[in-house]
C-alpha positions in Angstrom: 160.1 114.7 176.1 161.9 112.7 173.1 160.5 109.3 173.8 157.5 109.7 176.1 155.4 112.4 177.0 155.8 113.9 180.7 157.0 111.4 183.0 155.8 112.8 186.6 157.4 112.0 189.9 155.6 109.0 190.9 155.4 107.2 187.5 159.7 107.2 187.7 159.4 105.9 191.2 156.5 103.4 189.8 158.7 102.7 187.4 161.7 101.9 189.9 159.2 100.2 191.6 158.1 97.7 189.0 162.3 96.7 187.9 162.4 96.1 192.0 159.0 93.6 191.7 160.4 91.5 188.9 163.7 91.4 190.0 162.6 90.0 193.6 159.6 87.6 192.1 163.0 86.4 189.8 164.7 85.4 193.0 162.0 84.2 194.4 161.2 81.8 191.4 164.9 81.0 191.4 164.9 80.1 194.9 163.8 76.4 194.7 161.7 74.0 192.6 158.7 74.4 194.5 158.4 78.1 194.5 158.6 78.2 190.7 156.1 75.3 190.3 153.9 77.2 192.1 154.5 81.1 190.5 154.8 79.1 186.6 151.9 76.3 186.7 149.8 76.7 189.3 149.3 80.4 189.2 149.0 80.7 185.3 146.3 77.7 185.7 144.4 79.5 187.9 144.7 83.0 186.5 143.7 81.2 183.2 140.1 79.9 184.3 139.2 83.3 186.8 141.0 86.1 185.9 142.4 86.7 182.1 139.1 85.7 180.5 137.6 88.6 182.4 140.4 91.0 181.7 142.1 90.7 178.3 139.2 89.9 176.3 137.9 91.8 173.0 138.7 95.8 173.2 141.3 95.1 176.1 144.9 96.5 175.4 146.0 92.8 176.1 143.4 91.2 174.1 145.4 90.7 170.6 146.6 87.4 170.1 150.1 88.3 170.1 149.4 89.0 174.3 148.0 85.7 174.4 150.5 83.5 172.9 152.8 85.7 174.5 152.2 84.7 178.1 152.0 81.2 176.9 155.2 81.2 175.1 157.0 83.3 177.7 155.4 80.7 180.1 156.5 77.5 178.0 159.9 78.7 178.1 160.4 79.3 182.4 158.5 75.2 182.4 161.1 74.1 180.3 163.9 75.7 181.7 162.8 74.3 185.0 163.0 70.6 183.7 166.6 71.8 182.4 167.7 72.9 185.5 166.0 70.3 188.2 166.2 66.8 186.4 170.0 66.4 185.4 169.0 64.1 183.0 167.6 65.9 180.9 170.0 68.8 181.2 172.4 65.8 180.2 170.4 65.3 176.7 172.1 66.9 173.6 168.5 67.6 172.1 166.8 69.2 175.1 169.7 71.8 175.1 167.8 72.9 171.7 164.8 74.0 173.6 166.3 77.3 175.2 167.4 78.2 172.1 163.9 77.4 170.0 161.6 79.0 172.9 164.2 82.5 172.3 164.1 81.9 168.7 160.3 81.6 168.7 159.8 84.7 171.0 161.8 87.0 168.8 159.7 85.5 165.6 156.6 86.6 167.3 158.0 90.1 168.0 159.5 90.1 164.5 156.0 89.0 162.2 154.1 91.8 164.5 156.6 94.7 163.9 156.1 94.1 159.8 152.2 93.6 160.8 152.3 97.3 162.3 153.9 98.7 159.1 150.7 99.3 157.9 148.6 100.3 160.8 148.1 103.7 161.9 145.6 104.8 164.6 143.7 102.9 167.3 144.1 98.9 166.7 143.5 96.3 169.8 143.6 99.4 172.2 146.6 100.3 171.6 147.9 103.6 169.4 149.7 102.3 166.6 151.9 105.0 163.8 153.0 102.6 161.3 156.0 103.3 159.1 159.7 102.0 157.8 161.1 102.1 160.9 159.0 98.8 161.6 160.4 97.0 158.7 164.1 98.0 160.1 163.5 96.8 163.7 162.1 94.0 162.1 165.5 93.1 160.1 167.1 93.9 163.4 165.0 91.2 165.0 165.9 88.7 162.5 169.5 89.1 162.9 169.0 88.7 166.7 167.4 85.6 166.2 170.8 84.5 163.7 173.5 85.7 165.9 171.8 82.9 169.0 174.8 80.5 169.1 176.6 78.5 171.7 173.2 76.6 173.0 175.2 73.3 173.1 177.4 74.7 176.0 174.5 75.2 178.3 175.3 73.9 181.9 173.3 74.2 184.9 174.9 75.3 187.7 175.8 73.4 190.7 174.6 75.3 193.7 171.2 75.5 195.3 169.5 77.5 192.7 170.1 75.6 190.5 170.8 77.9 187.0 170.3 77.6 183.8 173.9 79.1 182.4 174.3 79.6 179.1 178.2 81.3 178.8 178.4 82.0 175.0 175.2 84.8 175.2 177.8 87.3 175.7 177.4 91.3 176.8 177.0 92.4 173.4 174.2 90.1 172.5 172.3 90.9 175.2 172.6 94.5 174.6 171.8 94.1 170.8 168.4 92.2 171.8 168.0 94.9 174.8 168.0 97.7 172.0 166.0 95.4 169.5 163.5 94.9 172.0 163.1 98.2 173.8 162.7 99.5 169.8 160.0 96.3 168.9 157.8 97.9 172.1 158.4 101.3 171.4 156.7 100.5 167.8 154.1 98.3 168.0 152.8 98.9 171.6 154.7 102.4 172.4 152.1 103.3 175.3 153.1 100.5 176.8 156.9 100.8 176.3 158.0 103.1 180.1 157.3 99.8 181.9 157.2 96.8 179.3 160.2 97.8 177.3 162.5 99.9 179.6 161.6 98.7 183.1 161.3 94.9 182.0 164.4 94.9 180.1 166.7 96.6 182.5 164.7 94.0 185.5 166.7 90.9 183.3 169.4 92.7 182.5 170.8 94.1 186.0 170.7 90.0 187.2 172.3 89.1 184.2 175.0 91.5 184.4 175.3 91.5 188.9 173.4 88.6 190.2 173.8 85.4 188.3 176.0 86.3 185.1 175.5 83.9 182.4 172.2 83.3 183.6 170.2 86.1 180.9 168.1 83.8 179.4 166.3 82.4 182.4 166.3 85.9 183.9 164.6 87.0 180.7 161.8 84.4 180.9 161.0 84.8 184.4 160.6 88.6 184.5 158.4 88.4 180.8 156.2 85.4 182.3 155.8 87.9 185.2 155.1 90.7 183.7 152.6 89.3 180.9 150.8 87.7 183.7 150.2 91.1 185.8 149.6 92.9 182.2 147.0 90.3 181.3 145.7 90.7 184.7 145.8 94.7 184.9 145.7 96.0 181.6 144.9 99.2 182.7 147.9 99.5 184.4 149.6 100.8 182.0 146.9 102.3 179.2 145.2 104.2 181.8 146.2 104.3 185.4 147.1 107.2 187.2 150.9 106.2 186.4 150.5 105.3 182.5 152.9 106.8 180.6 152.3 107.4 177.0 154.7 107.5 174.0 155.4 110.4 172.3 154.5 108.8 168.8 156.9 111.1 167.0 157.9 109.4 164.0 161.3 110.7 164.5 161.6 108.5 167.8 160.9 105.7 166.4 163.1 105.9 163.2 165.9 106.7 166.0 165.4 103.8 168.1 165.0 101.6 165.3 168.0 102.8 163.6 169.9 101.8 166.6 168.5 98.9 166.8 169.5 97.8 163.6 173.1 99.6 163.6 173.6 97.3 166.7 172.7 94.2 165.2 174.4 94.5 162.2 177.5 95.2 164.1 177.1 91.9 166.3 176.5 89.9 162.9 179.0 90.8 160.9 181.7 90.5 164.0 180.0 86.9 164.6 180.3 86.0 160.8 183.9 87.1 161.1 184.9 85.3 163.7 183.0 81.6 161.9 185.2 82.7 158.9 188.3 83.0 160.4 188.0 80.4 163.4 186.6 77.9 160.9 184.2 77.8 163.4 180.4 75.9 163.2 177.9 78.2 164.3 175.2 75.2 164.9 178.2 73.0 167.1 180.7 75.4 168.6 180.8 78.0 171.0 181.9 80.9 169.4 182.9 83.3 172.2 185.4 80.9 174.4 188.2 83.2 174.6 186.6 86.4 175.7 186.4 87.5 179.1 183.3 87.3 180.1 182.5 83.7 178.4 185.8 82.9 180.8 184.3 84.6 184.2 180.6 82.8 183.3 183.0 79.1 183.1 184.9 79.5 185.6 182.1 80.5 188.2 180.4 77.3 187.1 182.6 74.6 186.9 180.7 71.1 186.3 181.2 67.4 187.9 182.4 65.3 185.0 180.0 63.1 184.8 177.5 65.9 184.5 179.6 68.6 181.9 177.7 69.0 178.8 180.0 68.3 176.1 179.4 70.5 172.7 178.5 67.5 169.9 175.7 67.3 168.1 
């Protein structure tokens, strides 16, 4: 195959398998306070003093640093979120709206300084098979202009039902598809064996809820499923290095150009349309919403209307 080497029966239904997992521990963690207290503090503490140590130390697949600030950082983001979303005022604090949109920013950095640290690399490093090339350095350009086009974070709301959402109505279709590609392309590059399940399956596990479940709703759905995942990868590296349903990349330089290339085609695309739309609207890309008139911005609003005394205005 193109991207991977064979994919046999039961890796694709493992693979179903794992998008089913995250998306149900998502609900789960969605369901109340408690339950994500318990999946995003207490199970990281513990899994922190018995298990990683064990598991994604020296020579592990997961032992790099970038695994372990990962989990962390994915981890740091679902904790905040949860203050958002429980404690009203909080979510009612101009400056705290900031933090969903540093914790993204700061994930895609991390992805972004390890794709030009690959550039170099060829062969065995951490575990993991690494084929190093310009492709990194695009996907890398393609991360940074992810991390530009974030906008709207001061129209945040949490939504008013029992769950309880973080909503964030200006991360439109588009975006999320441009970070989707970006991301799939970071995986496929700088850990490609591990890119059947931690690019494709994790990225379609946030991106089905975001789309069907709880529209507007992406980033939160993002955190969760990577918090999950990082925690069983940590856990299990083996899972997916060396298990029975491992699937490896192809490592064909021409892959990775490809999926880098669109990447970067993507992202362009969503920038320059974004810094068209600032020119012509006169628009502030720190203060306003940029996206108010479009459908989908309209559908996220209107399914989450907000008590006036709790709307979050956009100043700054």
């Amino acid at each position: 195959m193109f991207l991977f080497e064979s994919i046999p029966w039961y890796s694709a239904l493992m693979w179903v398998a794992v998008v089913a997992a995250l998306m149900l521990a998502n609900e789960i963690a969605r369901s109340s306070k408690r339950a994500a207290i318990v999946l995003f503090i207490v199970l990281p503490i513990v899994l922190t003093i018995f298990v990683w140590p064990n598991t994604a130390g020296e020579g592990s697949s997961t032992g790099s640093w970038f695994h372990w600030v990962k989990v962390y950082s994915a981890l740091a983001g679902c904790i905040g979120f949860m203050l958002l979303r429980y404690y009203p005022r909080i979510a009612r604090n101009k400056y705290a709206l900031m933090f969903p949109a540093a914790i993204l920013a700061l994930n895609i950095l991390e992805a972004v300084i390890r794709d030009f640290q690959v550039t170099s690399m060829n062969g065995m490093v951490d575990g993991v098979m690494m084929v190093g090339g310009p492709w990194n350095v695009m996907n890398g350009i393609a991360g940074l202009l992810n991390l530009l086009t974030i906008c709207g974070w001061a129209g945040i709301v949490i939504s008013q039902d029992k769950k309880r959402d973080m909503v964030w109505p200006d991360m439109v279709w588009f975006w999320i598809i441009a970070y989707d590609l970006w991301n799939f392309a970071y995986v496929y590059n700088c850990v490609g064996d591990h890119a059947f399940y931690a690019g494709a399956a994790l990225l379609v596990s946030c991106t089905i809820p975001a789309f069907f479940i709880k529209r507007g709703a992406w980033l939160q759905h993002r955190a969760q499923t990577l918090a999950f995942w990082m925690m069983f990868t940590m856990a299990v590296p083996a899972f997916v290095s060396d298990s029975k349903f491992a699937v490896d990349s192809s490592h064909d330089p021409k892959a990775l150009f490809i999926v880098s290339a669109l990447a970067l085609v993507a992202n362009v695309a969503v920038a320059v349309y974004q810094v068209r739309r600032i020119i012509v609207r006169r628009l502030n890309p720190l203060k306003d919403e940029l996206w108010t008139d479009l459908p989908d911005y309209q559908k996220v609003a209107a399914a989450n209307p907000q008590p006036r005394a709790e709307a979050v205005t956009a100043d700054v």
